[in-house]
Phi, psi and omega in degrees: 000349198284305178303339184313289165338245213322344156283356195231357171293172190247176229235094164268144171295161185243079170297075206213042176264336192147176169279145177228119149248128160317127125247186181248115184253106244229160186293151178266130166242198211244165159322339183238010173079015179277142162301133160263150200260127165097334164287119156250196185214136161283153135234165179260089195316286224191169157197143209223150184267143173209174176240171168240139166227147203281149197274098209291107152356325185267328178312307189283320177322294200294327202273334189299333188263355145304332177116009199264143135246137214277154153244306158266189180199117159229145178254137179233172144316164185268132216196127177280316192313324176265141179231168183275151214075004179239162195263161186253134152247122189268125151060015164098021175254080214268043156243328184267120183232143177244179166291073182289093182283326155220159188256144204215087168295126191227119194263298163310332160254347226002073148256156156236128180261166202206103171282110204263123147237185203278144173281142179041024182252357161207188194270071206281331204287321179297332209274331196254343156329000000 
């Protein structure tokens, strides 16, 4: 009977792909508050453990034909706060920021999946317009 028990237990995931930090990315200013033109500053929302999963054929479709190329797809925990439009940093490397273009909430596993492209690696700002 033991195996009966141990087949009807739920599964848990292993979030052990790396780190995802939120951040909020805000104009930098000067001593006298004016924006410096081209600067900016992180600041830091959150940061979450995720896994990765391959990025769905219809995904890469839809963003392709905006002109997007998707790079990732990572599952966190499930967290409402994050939305599409904030920016990422993968694994403390704050030369790379990518974008988070949808938010995929799974209720049933309580994940969130979150589809990532590269800042400024295509013309990601018209796609969201």
């Amino acid at each position: 009977m033991l195996h009966k028990q141990l087949r009807n237990n739920r599964i848990q995931n292993a979030y052990n792909d790396g780190i995802i930090t939120i951040v909020e990315k805000t104009n930098k200013k000067d001593e006298f508050n004016t924006v410096i033109p081209g600067q900016y500053e992180l600041k830091e929302l959150g940061w979450y453990f995720f896994r990765l999963k391959g990025i769905h054929s219809q995904d890469k479709i839809e963003f392709g034909n905006k002109g997007i190329e998707l790079e990732r797809q990572v599952l966190i925990p499930l967290n409402l706060h994050i939305h599409s439009g904030m920016t990422a940093i993968l694994n403390n490397e704050k030369e790379t920021l990518f974008d988070i273009l949808k938010v995929f909430p799974d209720f049933t596993n309580d994940e969130l999946e979150m589809l990532l492209a590269k800042e400024g690696g295509s013309n990601n700002t018209q796609a969201r317009n």
